[in-house]
C-alpha positions in Angstrom: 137.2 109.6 -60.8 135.9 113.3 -60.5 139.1 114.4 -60.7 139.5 112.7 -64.4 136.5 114.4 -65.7 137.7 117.7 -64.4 140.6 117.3 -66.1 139.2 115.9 -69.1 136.6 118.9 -69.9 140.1 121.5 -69.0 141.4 119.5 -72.0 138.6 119.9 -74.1 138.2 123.9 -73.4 141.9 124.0 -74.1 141.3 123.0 -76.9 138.2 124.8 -78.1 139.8 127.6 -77.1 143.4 127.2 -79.3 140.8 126.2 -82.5 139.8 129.9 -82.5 141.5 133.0 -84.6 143.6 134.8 -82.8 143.6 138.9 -83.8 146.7 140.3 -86.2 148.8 142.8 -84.0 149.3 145.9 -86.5 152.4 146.4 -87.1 155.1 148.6 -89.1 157.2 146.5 -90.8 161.0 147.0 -90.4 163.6 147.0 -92.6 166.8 148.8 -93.5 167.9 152.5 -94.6 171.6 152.9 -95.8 173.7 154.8 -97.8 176.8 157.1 -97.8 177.4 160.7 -98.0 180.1 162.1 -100.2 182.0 165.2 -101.7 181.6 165.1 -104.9 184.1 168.2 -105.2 187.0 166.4 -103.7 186.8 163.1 -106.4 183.9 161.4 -104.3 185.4 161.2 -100.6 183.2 159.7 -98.1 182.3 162.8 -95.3 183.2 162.0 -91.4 181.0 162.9 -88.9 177.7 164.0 -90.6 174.2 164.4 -89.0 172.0 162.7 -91.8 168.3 163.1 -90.9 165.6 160.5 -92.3 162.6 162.2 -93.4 159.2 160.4 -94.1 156.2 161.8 -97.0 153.0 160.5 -96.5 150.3 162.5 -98.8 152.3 165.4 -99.2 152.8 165.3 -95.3 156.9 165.6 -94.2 157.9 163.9 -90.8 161.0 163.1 -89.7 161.8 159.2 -89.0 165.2 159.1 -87.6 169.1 160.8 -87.1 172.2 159.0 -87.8 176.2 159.7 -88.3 178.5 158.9 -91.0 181.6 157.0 -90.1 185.0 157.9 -91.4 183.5 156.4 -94.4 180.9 158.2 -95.2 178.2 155.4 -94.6 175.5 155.5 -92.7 172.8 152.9 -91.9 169.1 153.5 -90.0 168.8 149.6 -88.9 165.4 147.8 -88.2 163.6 151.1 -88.6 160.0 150.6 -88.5 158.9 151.9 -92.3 155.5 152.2 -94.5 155.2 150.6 -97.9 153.1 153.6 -98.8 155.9 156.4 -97.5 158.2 158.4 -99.7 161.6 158.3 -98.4 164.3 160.7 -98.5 167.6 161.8 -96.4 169.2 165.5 -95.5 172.3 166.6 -94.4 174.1 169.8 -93.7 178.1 170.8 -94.4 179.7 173.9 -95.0 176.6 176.1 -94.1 174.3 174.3 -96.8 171.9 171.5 -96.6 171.7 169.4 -98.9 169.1 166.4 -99.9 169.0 163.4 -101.8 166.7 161.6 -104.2 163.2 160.2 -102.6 162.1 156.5 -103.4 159.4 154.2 -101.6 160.7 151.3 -99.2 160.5 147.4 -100.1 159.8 145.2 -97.4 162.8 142.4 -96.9 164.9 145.0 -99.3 167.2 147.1 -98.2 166.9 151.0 -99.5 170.2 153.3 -100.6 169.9 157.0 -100.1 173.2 158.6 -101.0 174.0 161.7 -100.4 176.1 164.5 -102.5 177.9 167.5 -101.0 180.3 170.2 -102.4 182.7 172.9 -101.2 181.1 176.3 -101.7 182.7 179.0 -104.3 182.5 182.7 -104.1 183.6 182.8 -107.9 181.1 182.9 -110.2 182.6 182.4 -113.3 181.7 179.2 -113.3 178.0 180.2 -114.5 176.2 181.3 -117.4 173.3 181.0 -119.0 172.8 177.9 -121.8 169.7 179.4 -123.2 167.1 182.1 -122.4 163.4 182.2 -124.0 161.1 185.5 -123.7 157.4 185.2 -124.9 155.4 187.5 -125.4 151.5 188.2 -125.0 150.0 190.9 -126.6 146.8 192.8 -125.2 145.1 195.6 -125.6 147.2 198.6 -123.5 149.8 196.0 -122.0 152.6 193.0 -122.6 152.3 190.2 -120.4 155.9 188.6 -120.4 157.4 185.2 -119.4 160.9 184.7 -119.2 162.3 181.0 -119.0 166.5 180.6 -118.1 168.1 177.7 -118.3 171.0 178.5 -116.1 174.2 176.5 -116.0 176.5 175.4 -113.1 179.5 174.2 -115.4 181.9 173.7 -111.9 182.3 171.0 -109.9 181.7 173.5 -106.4 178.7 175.3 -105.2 178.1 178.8 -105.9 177.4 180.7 -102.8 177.6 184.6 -104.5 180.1 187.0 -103.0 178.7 190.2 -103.4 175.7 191.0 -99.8 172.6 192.2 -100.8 170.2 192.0 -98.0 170.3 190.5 -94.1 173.3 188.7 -95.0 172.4 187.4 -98.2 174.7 187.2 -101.2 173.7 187.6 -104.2 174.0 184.6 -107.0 171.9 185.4 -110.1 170.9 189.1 -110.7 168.2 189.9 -113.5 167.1 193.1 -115.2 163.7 193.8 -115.8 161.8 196.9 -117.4 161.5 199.3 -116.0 157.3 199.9 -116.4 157.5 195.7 -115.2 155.0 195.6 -112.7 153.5 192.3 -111.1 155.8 190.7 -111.0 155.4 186.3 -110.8 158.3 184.0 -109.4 158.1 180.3 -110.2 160.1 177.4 -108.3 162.7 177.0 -107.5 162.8 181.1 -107.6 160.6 181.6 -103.9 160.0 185.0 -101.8 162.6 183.8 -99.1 165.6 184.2 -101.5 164.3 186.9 -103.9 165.3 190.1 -103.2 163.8 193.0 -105.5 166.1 195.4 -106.8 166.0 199.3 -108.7 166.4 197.6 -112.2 164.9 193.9 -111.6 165.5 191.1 -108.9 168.3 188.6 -107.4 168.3 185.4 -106.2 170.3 184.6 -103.1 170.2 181.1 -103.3 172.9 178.5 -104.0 173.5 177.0 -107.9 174.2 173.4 -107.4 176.5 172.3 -110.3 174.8 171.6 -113.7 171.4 173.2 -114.6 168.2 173.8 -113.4 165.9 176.2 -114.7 164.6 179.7 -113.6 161.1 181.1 -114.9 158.7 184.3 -113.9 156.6 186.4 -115.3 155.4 190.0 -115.2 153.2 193.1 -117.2 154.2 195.8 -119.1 151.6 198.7 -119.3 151.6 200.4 -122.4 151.3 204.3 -123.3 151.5 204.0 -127.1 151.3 202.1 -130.0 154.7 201.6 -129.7 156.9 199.6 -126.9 161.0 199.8 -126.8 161.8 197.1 -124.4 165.3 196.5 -122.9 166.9 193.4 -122.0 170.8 193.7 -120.1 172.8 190.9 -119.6 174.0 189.8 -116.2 175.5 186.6 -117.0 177.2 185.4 -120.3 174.6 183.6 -122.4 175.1 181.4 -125.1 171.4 181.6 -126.5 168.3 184.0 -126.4 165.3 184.2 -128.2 162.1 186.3 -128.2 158.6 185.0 -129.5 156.1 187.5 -130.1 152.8 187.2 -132.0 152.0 188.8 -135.3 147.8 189.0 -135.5 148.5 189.4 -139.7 150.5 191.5 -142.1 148.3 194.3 -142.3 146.9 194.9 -138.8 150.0 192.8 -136.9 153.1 194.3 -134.9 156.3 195.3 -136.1 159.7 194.1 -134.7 163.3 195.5 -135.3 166.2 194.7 -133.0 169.9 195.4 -134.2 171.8 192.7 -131.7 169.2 189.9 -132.9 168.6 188.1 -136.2 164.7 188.3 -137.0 163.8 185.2 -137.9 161.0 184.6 -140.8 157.2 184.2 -138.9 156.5 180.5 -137.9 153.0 179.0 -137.8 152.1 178.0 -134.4 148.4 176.2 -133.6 147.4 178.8 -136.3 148.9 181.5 -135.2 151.9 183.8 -136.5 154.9 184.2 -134.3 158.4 186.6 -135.0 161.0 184.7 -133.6 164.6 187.1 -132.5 167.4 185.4 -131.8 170.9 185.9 -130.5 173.7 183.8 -129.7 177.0 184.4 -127.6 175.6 187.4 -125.7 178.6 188.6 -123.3 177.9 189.5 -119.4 176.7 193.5 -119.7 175.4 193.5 -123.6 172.3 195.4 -124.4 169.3 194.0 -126.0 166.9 196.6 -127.7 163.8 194.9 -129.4 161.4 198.0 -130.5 157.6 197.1 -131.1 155.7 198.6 -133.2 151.5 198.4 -134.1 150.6 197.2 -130.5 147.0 196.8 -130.0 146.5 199.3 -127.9 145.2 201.7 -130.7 141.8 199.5 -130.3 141.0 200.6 -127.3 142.0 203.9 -127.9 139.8 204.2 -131.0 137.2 203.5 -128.0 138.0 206.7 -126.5 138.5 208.4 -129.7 134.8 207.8 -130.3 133.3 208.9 -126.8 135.4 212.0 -127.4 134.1 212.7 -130.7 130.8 212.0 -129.8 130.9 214.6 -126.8 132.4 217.0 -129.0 130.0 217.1 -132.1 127.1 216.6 -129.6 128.2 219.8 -128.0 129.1 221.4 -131.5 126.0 220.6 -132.6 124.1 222.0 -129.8 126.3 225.4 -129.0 127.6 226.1 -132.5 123.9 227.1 -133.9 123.3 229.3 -130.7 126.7 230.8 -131.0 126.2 231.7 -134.9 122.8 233.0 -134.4 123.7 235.3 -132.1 126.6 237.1 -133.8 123.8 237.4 -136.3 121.7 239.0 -134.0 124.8 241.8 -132.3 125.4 242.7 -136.1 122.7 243.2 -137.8 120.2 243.5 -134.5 118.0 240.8 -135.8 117.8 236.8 -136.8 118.6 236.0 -140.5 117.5 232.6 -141.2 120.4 230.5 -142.0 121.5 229.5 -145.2 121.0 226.0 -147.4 124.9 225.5 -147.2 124.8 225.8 -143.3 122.1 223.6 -142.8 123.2 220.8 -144.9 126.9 221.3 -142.9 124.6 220.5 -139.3 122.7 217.9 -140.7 125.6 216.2 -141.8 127.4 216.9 -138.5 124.3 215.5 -137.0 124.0 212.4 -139.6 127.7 212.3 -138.5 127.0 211.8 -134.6 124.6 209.5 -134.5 126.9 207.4 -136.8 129.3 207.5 -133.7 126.7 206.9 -131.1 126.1 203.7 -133.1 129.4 202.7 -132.7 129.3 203.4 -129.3 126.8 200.9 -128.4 128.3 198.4 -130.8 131.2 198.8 -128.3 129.5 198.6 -125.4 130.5 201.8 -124.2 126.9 203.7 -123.5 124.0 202.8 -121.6 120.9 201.8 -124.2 118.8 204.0 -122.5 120.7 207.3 -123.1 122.0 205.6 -126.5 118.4 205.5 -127.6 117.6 208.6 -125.7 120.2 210.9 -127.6 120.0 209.2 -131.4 116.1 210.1 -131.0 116.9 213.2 -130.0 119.9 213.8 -132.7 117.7 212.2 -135.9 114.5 214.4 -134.7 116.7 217.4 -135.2 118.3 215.8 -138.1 115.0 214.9 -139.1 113.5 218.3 -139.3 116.5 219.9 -141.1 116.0 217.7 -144.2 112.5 219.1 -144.0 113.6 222.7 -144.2 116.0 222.2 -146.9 113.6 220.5 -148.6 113.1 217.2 -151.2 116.1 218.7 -153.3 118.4 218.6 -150.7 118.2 215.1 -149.4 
């Protein structure tokens, strides 16, 4: 009888026990990665024998997931691979020397994904690029030209071009491009990056590969200026079929002035209320010259700047050592001070009248400190001041 009740409360804990939840095991879920690598130089053939590497993106973060071969196919196929919904997916694989990757796309669970991947045979032979169209803008400030160049460069082969031509550690050379000479600070935007950019005498080359069909190159850099005129130079390095320069016009009277002979000035285009010139060329060949002289550069308003200070220092010292100076020639000719006459006092008033004027615009500027601007116009127009007196109501 005891034994029965043992058994029956064993039953009854049993099933207590199966009533309650049971934990979730966290798990990745698994699913399947395939897809086939293929040369897409030799009419699509699948590629033998590649190492293709899985590589996993979570927030920005790059791991790798797994490693798998092509068959004699070209397929390949990471089976039962445990994936996250929240991962960006993407595949690599090297041939010839070059790596190459594909597209990235998320994983769907109970879906398979297809990563393919495209390879080509390398080329030393260039001639297969050129440029489809190449925009220069211009920024105009006071004493410099910021520039930005933007080329849309065009791989119209069905091969990889590797550059033929060694330009540094074993490096070859794929896309050379002439700068100014005065270009300083220089900026290089992706894909251009500071592993592949060599600087040159007249500019910079890239080193790395053009893929076929286009992708395009941009930078930046400033162009300190010594007048208020520019000549800047643009040569060729690759055939292009289109180039254009936009450079702002402030107005008709106080704006720039462009003149090119290998470009066709376009009329000024409105732009968010601005003026723009607009030069364009088309069918440049590979070692042209481009020549766009600027004229009425801003600069001159910062110069004026220094125009003024210098002025200012001048009369100020004109109008201190001049009157000393003429009253004592006076005094070794004739032994003796001879009061100056109405004509010279109304000339150092006026030179006086003249420099406080320019002090004025020299704190208008900015360009003094208040206290010696004030110090120095009381000092000028107490001088002035007691000229006026001398020369009497008349005079004024």
């Amino acid at each position: 009888m005891r034994q029965m009740k043992n058994l029956t409360y064993t039953i009854i804990i049993l099933l207590l026990l199966s009533s309650l939840p049971v934990p979730a095991m966290a798990e990745k879920p698994s699913g399947i990665i395939k897809g086939k690598v293929t040369n897409q130089t030799l009419n699509g053939k699948g590629m033998d024998g590649i190492e293709v590497v899985l590589h996993q993106q979570v927030k920005g973060k790059d791991s790798e997931a797994g490693r798998s071969i092509t068959d004699r196919t070209g397929s390949f196929a990471f089976k039962e691979a445990n994936l996250l919904k929240e991962a960006i997916y993407y595949i690599s694989g090297e041939y010839r020397g070059l790596r190459y990757y594909s597209r990235g796309s998320h994983f769907h669970e109970k879906e398979p994904l297809t990563l393919d991947l495209e390879v080509y045979e390398p080329a030393e032979n260039g001639k297969q690029i050129h440029v489809k169209m190449h925009h220069i803008f211009f920024e105009l400030n006071e004493g410099s030209l910021n520039v930005q160049e933007i080329m849309i460069v065009e791989n119209q082969g069905n091969t990889v071009y590797i550059g033929s031509q060694n330009v540094k550690s074993g490096k070859r050379e794929t896309l050379k491009v002439s700068l100014p000479k005065e270009a300083a600070g220089i900026q290089y935007m992706d894909p251009l990056t500071p592993c592949c950019v060599v600087e040159t005498e007249d500019g910079f080359t890239d080193t790395k590969e053009i893929m076929p069909g286009k992708k395009k190159v941009s930078f930046s850099y400033t162009i300190d200026t010594t007048g208020s005129s520019y000549v800047f130079i643009k040569d060729i390095s690759l055939d292009t079929d289109h180039i254009d320069f936009i450079i702002p016009n402030t107005g008709p009277n106080t704006g720039i002035k462009v003149m090119s002979e290998q470009l066709e000035i376009k009329e000024s285009t409105a732009n968010s209320g601005e003026d723009f010139f607009h030069l364009s060329g088309k069918t440049l060949n590979k070692g042209a010259r481009i020549v766009v002289e600027l004229s009425g550069l801003p600069w001159m308003k910062s110069l004026y700047k220094w125009i003024i200070i210098g002025l200012v220092i001048l009369l100020i010292g004109i109008g201190l050592v001049i009157p000393f100076l003429n009253r004592k020639k006076q005094q070794d000719i004739n032994g003796l001070e001879k009061k100056p006459s109405d004509k010279n006092l109304t000339e150092e008033r006026q030179r006086l009248l003249q420099t406080i004027a320019e002090l004025d615009d020299l704190s208008e500027y900015g360009e003094i400190d208040p206290d010696e601007y004030q110090t120095k116009r009381n000092e000028l127009l107490k001088k002035a001041t007691e000229l006026t007196k001398k020369l009497g109501p008349d005079n004024d």
